[in-house]
LODOSE-76135 format. One line per field, with one value per residue (C-alpha): residue number from 1; x, y, z. Coordinates in steps of 0.1 Angstrom, whole numbers, m for minus. Layout:
BEGIN
num c(NUM,...)
x c(X,...)
y c(Y,...)
z c(Z,...)
This chain:
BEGIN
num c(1,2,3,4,5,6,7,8,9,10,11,12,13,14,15,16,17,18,19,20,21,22,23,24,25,26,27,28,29,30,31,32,33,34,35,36,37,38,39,40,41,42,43,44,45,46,47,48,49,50,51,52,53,54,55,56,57,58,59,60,61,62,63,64,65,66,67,68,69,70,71,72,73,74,75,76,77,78,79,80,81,82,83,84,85,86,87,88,89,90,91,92,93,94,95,96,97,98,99,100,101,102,103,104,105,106,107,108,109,110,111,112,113,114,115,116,117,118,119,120,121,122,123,124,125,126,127,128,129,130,131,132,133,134,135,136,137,138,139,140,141,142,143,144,145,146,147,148,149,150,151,152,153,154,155,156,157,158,159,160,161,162,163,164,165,166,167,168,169,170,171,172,173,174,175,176,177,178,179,180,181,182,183,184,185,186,187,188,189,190,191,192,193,194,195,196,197,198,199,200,201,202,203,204,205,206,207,208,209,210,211,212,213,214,215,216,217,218,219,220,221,222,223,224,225,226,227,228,229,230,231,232,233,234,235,236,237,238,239,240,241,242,243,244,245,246,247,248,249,250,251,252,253,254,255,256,257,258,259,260,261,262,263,264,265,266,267,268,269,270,271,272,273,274,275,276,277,278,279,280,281,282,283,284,285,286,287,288,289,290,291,292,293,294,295,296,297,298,299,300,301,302,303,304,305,306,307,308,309,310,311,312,313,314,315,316,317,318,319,320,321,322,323,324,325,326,327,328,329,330,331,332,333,334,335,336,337,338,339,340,341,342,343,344,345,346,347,348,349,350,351,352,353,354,355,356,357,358,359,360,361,362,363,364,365,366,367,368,369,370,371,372,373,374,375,376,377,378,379,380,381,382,383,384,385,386,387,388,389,390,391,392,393,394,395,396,397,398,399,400,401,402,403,404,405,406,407,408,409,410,411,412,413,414,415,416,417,418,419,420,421,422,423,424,425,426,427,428,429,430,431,432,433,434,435,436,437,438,439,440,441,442,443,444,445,446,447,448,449,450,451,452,453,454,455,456,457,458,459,460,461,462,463,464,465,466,467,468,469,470,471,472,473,474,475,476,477,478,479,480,481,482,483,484,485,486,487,488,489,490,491,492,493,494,495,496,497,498,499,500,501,502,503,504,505,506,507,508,509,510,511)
x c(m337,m302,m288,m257,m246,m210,m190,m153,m131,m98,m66,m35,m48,m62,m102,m105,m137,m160,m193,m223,m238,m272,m290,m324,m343,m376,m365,m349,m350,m346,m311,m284,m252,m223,m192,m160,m136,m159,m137,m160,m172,m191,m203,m222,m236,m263,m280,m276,m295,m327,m333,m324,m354,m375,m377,m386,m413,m395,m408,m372,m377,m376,m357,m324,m302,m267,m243,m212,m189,m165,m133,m135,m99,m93,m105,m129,m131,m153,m191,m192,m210,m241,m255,m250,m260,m293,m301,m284,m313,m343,m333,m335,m374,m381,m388,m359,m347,m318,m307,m297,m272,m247,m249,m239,m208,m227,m210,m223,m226,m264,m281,m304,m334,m319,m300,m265,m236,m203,m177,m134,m120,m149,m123,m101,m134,m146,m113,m117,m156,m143,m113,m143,m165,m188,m223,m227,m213,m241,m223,m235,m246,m210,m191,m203,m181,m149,m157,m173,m139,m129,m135,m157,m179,m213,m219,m253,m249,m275,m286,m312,m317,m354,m336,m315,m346,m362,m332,m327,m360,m368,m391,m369,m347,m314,m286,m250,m230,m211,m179,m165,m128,m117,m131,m113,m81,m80,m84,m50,m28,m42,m26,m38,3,25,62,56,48,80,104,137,156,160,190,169,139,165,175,135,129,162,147,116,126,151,127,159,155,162,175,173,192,185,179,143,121,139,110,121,86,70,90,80,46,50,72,38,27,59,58,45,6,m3,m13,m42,m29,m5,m43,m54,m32,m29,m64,m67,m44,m63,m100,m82,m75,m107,m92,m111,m141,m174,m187,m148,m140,m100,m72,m57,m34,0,m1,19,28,40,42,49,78,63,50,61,72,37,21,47,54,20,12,m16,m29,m46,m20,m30,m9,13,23,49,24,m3,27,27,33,38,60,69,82,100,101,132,146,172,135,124,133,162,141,111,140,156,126,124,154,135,106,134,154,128,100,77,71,63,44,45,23,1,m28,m8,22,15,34,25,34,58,75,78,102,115,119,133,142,164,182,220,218,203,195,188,218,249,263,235,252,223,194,206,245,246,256,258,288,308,301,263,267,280,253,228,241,246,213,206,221,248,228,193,221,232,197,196,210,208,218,207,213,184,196,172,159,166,144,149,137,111,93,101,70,88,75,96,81,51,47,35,58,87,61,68,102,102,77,101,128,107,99,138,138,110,124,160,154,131,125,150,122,127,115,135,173,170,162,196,212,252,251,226,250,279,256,237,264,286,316,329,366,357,330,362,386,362,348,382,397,364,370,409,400,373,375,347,336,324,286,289,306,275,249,266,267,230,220,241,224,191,208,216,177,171,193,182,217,229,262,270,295,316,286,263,288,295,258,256,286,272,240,264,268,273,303,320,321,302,270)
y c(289,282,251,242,206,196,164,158,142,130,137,112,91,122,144,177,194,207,228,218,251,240,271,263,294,291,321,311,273,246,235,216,232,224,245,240,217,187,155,133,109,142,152,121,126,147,119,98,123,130,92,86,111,102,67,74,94,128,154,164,201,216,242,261,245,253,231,248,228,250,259,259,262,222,194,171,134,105,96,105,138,124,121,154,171,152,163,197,196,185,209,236,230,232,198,194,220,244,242,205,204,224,195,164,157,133,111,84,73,69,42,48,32,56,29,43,30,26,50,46,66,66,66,98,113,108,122,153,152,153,177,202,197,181,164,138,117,101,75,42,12,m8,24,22,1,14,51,45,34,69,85,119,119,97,77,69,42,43,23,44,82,82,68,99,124,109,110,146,161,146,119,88,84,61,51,59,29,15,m9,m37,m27,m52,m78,m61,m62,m95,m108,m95,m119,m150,m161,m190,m194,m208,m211,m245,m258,m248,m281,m276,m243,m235,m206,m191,m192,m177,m148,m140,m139,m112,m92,m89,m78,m53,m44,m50,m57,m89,m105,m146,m162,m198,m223,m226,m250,m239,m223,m187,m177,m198,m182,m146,m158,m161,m134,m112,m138,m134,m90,m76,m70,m37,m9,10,35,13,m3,32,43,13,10,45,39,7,24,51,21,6,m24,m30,m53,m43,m41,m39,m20,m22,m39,m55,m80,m66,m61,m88,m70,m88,m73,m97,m84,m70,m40,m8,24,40,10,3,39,52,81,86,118,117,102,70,49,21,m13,6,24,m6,m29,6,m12,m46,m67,m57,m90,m90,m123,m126,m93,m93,m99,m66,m36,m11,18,1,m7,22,43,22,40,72,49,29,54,82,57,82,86,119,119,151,152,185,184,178,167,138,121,87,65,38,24,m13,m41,m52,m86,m101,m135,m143,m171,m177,m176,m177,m214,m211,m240,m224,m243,m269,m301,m321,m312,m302,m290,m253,m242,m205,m191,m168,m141,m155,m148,m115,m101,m115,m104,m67,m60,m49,m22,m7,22,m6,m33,m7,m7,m42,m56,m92,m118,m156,m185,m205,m241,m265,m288,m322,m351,m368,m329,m329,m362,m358,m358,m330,m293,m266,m238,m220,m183,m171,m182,m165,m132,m131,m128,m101,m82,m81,m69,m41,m32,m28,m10,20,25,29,53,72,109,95,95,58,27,m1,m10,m11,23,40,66,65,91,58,36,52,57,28,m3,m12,m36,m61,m63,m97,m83,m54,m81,m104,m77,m64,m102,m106,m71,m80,m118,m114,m82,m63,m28,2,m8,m43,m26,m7,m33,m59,m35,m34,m68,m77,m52,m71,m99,m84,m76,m107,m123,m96,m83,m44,m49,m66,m98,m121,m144,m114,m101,m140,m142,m113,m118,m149,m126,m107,m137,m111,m85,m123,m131,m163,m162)
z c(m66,m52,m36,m22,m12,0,m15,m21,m51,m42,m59,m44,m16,1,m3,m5,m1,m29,m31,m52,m59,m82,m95,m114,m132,m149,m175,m207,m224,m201,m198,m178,m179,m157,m149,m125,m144,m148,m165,m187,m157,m143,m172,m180,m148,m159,m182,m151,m127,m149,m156,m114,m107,m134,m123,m83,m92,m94,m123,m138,m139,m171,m164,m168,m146,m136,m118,m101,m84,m67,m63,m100,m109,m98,m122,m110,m119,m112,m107,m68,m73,m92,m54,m41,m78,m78,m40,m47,m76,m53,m25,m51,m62,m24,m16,11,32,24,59,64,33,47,78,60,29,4,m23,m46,m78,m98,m114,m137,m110,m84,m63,m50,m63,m45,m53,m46,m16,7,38,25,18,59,68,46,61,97,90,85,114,96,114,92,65,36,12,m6,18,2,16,48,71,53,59,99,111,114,146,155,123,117,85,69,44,23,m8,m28,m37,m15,13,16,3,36,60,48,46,87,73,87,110,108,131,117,114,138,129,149,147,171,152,123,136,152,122,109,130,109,79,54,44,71,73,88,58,42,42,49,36,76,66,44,68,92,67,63,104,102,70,88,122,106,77,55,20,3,m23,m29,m57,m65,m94,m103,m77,m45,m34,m33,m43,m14,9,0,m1,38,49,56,83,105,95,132,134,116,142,137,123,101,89,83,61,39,36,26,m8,m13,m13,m36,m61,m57,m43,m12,m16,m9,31,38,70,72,54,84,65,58,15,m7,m43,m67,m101,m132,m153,m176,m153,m168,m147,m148,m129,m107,m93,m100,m120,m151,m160,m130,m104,m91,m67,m79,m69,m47,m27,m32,m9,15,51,28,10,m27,m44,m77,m91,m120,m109,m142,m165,m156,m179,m165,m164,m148,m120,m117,m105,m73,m60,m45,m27,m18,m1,8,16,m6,m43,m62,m90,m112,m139,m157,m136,m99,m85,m59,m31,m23,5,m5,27,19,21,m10,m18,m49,m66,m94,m111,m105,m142,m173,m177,m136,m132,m121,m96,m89,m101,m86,m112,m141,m157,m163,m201,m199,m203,m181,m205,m205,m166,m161,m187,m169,m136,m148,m157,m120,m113,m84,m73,m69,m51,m27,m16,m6,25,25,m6,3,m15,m19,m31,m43,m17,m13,m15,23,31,13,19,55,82,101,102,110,135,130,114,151,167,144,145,185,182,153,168,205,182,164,202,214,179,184,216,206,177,199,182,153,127,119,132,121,116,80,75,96,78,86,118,131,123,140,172,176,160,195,183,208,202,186,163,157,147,129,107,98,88,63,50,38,32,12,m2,7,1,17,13,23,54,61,52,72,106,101,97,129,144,138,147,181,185,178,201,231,231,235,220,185,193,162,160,150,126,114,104,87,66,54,43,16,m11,m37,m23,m11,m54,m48,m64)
């Protein structure tokens, strides 16, 4: 008798659909055989199945049995067709019908007792499910809230292999699952880390409300202490609410990981990254022999922070350049070639020098040479540096600051204002293909960065005075365009361009 059930495997972030064929013949010796690229995960599966129906009462039939899973020139990977196999197996002894298969995608994983098991990419897997028109969607009960938030297709969360015998074969009836999105998504806008608690560095607070309503990326250089990492910590609560769709698609690189936890619907936060510096290239661009997503996709619609830029190995560096620039990654490896979603804001931290001294008379004298310096300095590179629009000193902060009573303003509040400049932003790049000021291209530049005469003259003294070149040019028009946003102005005027320049600390040589 011949069976066939639908399920999917994922390769990237997205599903694609596969056929369970199960063929069982009572000629020959019994034996279970399966064909169509199965990786070692699947193959296991079989020892999985027969102890699964063993122990709910089902006589494992002893049999030749083939497994198919089709199209058999794609490798398959993972444990989420031990569901579909085992039903594939009972539909072909006649106990369910042949009919209903071909209604519903299944996925799931086996225990030995027959309880379902969760499995990683259960919302790819209900977009793949409704691309095909399918009725229904059966996955494990910890899948279930992830995979319902996607519209036009019902889920049935299930927790054990009779429950779906039951549900297939017309014995009981269940209701698909229905998520609270709104819930969901309200609870995006709240925040455990607020940049009220941060005392005093108000410029650099300043230079994080601009990187976040521009989506510029950021670099902050100060001695160790000055709280560069609690301020990256907090950028994400003043980043505009993720859209639905935003939510969508980062939770959809997260469930590929196997990062959600269990009963999750929607990752409604916006992702914090941060990497220690020992990462290497694989794990922070993604790859593997099967491509998995990396800490640049992970931060997708996020912040990546990179804490001791300079401690990071050059290679591991230099492969941030196409995310940074493309906003994608490609992966290309022997079994696929992958792109990956990578459109983050980078934000990174570093010493003024080795010791972490240079020019902080007030803590401790510096002892690194200017030699010591410039080493330490070069290991970032010009191609990566290009890439960043705003340098920050972040000075240690001093003690009347920090045992003062006073808070500064709250993370909501500064969230307001970014979001009303991402607004003016979407609807000046309109059909443009970007959506913030810190992704223009030069053509956006030219169009979209109106000088006053003062802004003219201003720009042009700080470009002879202080010697700056053709990229701090650029960078700087963007950041006062931000500024403008910011400051609900159409034009960019000298006390846009002023700020900006003061966001360059490296092209002015004082680091």
């Amino acid at each position: 008798m011949l069976s066939r059930a639908l399920s999917a495997y994922v390769m990237g972030i997205d599903a694609h659909l596969v056929e369970v064929e199960v063929d069982i013949s009572a000629k020959g010796l019994p034996h279970f055989s399966m064909v169509g690229l199965p990786d070692a995960a699947v193959r296991e599966s079989r020892d999985r199945i027969k102890a699964a129906l063993k122990n709910i009462g089902f006589a494992f039939p002893l049999k030749q049995i083939t497994v198919n899973l089709a199209p058999a020139d794609l490798r398959k990977e993972g444990s989420s067709f031990d569901l579909p196999i085992a039903i594939g197996i009972i539909a072909a002894e006649e106990v369910l019908p042949l009919a209903c298969l071909g209604e519903y995608l299944l996925a799931g994983e086996l225990s030995l007792d027959g309880r379902i098991k969760p499995v990683k990419g259960a919302l790819s897997i209900a977009l793949e499910a409704r691309k095909w028109g399918m009725k229904g969607l059966i996955l494990p009960k910890e899948n279930g809230a992830e995979a319902a938030v996607v519209s036009g297709i019902e889920v049935y969360s299930m927790k054990s292999l009779p429950e779906v015998v039951e549900f297939l074969g017309g014995i009981a009836k269940r209701e698909p699952f229905t998520p609270d999105l709104e819930t969901a998504m309200a609870e995006g806008s709240f925040y455990e880390e607020d940049f009220s608690e941060v005392k005093g560095q108000e410029h650099a607070k300043r230079a994080l409300e601009v990187a976040a309503a521009g989506a510029h990326n950021l670099l902050m250089i100060g001695p160790p202490g000055s709280g560069k990492t609690m301020l990256s910590r907090r950028l994400p609560s003043i980043l505009p609410p993720l859209t639905f769709e935003e939510a969508l698609e980062t939770t959809k690189i997260h469930s590929v990981a196997g990062l959600l936890g269990n009963g999750q619907s929607l990752l409604t936060h916006r992702p914090f990254r941060a990497p220690h510096h020992t990462v290497s290239d694989v794990a922070l661009i993604g790859g593997g022999q099967i491509p998995r997503p990396g800490e640049v996709s992970l931060a997708h619609h996020g912040i990546l922070f990179l804490d001791e830029l300079p401690e990071f190995k050059r290679s591991v560096l230099e492969v941030l350049r196409q995310p940074l620039e493309n906003g994608t990654v490609t992966v290309s490896r022997a079994a696929a070639t992958v792109t990956f979603p990578a459109q983050f804001v980078l934000v990174a931290a570093l010493n003024p020098c080795i010791c972490g001294f240079y020019g902080d008379t007030r803590q401790q004298q510096c002892t690194c040479t200017p030699a010591m310096i410039h080493r330490y300095r070069s290991r970032i590179s010009g191609p990566l540096m290009d890439r960043i629009d705003i340098h920050m000193d972040v000075p240690a902060v001093p003690y009347k600051e920090l045992s003062g009573s006073c808070s500064g303003e709250r993370s909501e509040t500064i969230r307001q204002r970014v979001t009303e400049a991402r607004e003016r932003q979407l609807q000046r790049f309109g059909g443009e293909r970007i959506f913030a000021n810190g992704h223009m291209k030069t053509r956006h530049i030219k169009k979209y960065c109106t000088l006053s005469a003062e802004a003219h003259h201003l720009l042009d003294t700080a470009m002879q005075k202080l010697g700056l070149s053709a990229r701090a040019y650029s960078r700087i028009l963007k950041v006062a365009r931000t500024i403008a946003d910011l400051d609900r102005s159409g034009d960019i005027h000298g006390h846009h361009i002023a700020e900006a320049i003061q966001y360059r600390t490296l092209d002015r040589g004082q680091l």
